[in-house]
C-alpha positions in Angstrom: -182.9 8.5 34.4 -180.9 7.1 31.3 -177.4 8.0 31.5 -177.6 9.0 27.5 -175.3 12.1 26.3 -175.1 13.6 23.7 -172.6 16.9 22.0 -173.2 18.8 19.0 -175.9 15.9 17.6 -173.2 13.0 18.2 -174.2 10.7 21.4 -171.3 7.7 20.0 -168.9 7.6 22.2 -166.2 6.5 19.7 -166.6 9.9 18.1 -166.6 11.7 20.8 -163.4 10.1 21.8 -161.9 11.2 18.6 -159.9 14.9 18.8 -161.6 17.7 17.5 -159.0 17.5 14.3 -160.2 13.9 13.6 -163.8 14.1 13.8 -163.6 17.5 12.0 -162.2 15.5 8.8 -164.6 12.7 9.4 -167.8 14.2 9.5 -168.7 14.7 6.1 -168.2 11.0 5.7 -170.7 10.3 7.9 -174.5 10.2 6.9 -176.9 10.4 9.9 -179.7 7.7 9.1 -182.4 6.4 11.0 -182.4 2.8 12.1 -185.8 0.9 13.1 -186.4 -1.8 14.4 -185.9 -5.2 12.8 -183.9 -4.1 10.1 -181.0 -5.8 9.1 -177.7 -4.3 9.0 -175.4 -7.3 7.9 -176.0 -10.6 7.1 -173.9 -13.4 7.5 -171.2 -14.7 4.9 -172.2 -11.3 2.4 -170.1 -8.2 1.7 -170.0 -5.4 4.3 -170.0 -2.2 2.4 -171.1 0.4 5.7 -170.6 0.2 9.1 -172.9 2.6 12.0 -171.7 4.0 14.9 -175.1 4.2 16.7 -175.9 7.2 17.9 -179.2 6.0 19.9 -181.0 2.7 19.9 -179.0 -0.4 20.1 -178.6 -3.2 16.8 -177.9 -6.7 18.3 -175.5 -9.3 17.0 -177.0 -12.6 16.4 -176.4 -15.9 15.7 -178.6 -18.2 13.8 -178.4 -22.1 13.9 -179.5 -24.5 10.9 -183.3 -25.1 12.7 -183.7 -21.3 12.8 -183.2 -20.6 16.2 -181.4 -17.3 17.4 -179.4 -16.2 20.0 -178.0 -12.9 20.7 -173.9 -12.4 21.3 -173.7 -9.3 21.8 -174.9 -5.7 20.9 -174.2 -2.6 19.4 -175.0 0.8 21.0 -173.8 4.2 21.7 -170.2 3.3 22.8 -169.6 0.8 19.5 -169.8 0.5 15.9 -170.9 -2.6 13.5 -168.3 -4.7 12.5 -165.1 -3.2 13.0 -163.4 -6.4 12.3 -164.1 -5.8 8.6 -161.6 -2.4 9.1 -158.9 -4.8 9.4 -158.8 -7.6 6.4 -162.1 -9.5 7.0 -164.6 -8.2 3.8 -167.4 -10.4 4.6 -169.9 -10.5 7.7 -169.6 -13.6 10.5 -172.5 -12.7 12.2 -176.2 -11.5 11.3 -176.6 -8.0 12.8 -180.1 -6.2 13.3 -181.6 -3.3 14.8 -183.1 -4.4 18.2 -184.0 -0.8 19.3 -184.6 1.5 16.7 -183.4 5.3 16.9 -180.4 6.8 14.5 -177.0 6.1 13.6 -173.5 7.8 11.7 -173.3 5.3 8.5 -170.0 5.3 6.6 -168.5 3.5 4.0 -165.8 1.0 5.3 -163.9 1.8 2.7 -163.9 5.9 3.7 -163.1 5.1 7.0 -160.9 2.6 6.2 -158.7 5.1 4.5 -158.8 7.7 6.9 -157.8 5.4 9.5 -154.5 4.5 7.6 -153.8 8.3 7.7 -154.3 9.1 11.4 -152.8 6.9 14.0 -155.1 8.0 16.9 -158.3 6.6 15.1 -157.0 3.3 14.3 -155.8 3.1 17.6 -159.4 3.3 19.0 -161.0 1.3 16.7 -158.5 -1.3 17.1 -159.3 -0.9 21.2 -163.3 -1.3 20.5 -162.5 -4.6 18.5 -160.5 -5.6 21.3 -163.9 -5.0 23.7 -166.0 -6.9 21.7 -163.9 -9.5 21.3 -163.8 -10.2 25.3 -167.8 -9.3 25.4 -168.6 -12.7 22.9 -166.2 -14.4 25.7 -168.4 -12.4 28.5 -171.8 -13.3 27.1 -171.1 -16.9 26.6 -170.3 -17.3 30.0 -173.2 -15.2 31.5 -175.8 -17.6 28.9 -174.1 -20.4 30.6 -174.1 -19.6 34.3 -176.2 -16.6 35.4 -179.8 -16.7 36.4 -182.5 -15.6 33.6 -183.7 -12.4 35.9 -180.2 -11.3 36.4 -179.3 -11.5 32.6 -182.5 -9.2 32.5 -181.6 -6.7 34.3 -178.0 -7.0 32.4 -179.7 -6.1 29.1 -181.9 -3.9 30.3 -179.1 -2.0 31.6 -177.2 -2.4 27.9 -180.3 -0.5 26.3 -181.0 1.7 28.8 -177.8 3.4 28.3 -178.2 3.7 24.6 -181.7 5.6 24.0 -182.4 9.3 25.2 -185.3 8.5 27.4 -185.9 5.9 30.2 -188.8 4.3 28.2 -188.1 2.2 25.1 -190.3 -0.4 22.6 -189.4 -4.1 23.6 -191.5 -7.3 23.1 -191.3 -10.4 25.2 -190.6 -12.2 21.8 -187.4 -10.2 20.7 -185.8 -10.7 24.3 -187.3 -14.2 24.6 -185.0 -14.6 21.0 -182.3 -12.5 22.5 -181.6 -14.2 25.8 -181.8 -17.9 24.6 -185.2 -18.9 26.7 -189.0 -19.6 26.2 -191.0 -16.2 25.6 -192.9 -18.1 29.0 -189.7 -17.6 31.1 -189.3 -13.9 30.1 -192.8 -13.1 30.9 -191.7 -14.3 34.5 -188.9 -12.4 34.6 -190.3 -9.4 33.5 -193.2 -9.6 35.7 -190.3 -10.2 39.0 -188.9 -7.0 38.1 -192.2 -5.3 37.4 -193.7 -6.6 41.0 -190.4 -5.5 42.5 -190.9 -1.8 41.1 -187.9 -1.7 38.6 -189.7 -1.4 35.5 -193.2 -0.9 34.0 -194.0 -3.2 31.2 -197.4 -2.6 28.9 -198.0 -2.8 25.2 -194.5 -3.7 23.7 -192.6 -0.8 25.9 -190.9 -1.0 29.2 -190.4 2.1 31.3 -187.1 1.9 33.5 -188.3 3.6 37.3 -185.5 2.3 39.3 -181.9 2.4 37.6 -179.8 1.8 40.8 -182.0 -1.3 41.5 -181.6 -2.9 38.3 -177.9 -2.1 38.8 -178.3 -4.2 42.0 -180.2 -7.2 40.4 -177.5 -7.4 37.2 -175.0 -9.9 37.1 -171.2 -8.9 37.3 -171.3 -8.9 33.4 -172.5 -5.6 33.6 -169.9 -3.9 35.7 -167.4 -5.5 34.2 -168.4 -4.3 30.7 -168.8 -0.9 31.6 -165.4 -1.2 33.5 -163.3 -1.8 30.2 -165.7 1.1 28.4 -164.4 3.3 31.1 -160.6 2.3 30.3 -161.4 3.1 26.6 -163.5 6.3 26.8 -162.9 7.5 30.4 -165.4 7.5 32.9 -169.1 6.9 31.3 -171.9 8.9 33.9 -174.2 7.4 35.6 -177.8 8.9 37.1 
């Protein structure tokens, strides 16, 4: 069962970290949207004018090269929000970010939040903290590309959006995680039949069903703890079926 939680509509966990006071004065800012998938959030070296605490589905953050090839860096999903980098000088996107798994998010204007979070200490504060974490998950993710086994990455990001959509099945194509993880679509289809044969997941049509959350735990990397490890510093403890 996915770990996904929601209050009052809101499933971020930024938000919900945020005293009643704060998100009270907040909320009309914020415009629920639906995200789908493929759709581009930021491109790279343009103006960021919104940023999206996701609220279910997961946008990944992507780096192109000059030949066209992708790879992912990180991603964005119910704990985080796009770019909060540009909350603190930078006006212009580094990265390419895109919506990997569709379902909805808060958008604001980062100029709107911006303000409010030179008014109230306690929201800076967090942001500031969740910049920090994505900071160290770039320096996580290069490391794990580098030295981890394909299968084990697999179960890592399975993990990632498993946590960030409300049911334990979700739309995902060989080619987007082929893209994602750096590796031949031929080398996913391997490692997604492992795990399949193993009993972990069910795989058909474009949408994988998680069965066993405890054993993909298992077959992760350490990337995954750890990650989860510095949300629970931020946001407290984060559940777990």
């Amino acid at each position: 069962m996915s770990p996904f939680r929601q209050r009052d509509g809101i499933a971020n966990r930024i938000l919900l970290a945020l005293s009643p006071e704060t998100l009270r004065r907040i909320r009309p800012s914020l415009e629920l949207v639906d995200i789908t998938r493929g759709q581009s959030i930021d491109r790279e070296d343009r103006s960021i004018d919104h940023l999206y605490f996701v609220n279910s589905g997961l946008i990944s953050m992507v780096k192109t090269m000059r030949d066209g090839r992708t790879v992912e860096i990180g991603a964005v999903g119910i704990e985080g929000i796009t770019d909060p980098y540009s909350l603190f000088g930078l006006d212009w996107a580094v990265i390419e970010t895109f919506v990997q798994i569709p379902g909805t998010a808060l958008r604001v204007k980062r100029d709107s939040l911006r303000r409010e979070m030179e008014r109230d200490g306690g929201l800076r504060e967090l942001v500031q903290k969740y910049a920090g974490f994505t900071l160290g998950q770039f320096a996580q993710t290069a490391a794990c590309n580098r030295l981890h086994p394909l299968e084990a990455r697999l179960c890592r990001w399975l993990l990632i959006a498993h946590d960030s959509v409300p049911s334990d099945a979700f739309p995902l194509t060989h080619e987007y995680l082929a893209m994602m993880l750096g590796v031949q679509r031929a080398g996913v289809s391997i490692a997604m039949s492992f795990l399949k044969k193993a009993g972990l997941i069910q795989y058909e049509r474009g949408h994988v069903n998680v069965l066993n959350r405890p054993g993909l735990d298992d077959a992760a990397c350490e990337c995954y703890g750890t990650a989860r490890a510095q949300l629970g510093k931020l946001f407290g403890r984060i559940g777990k079926s």
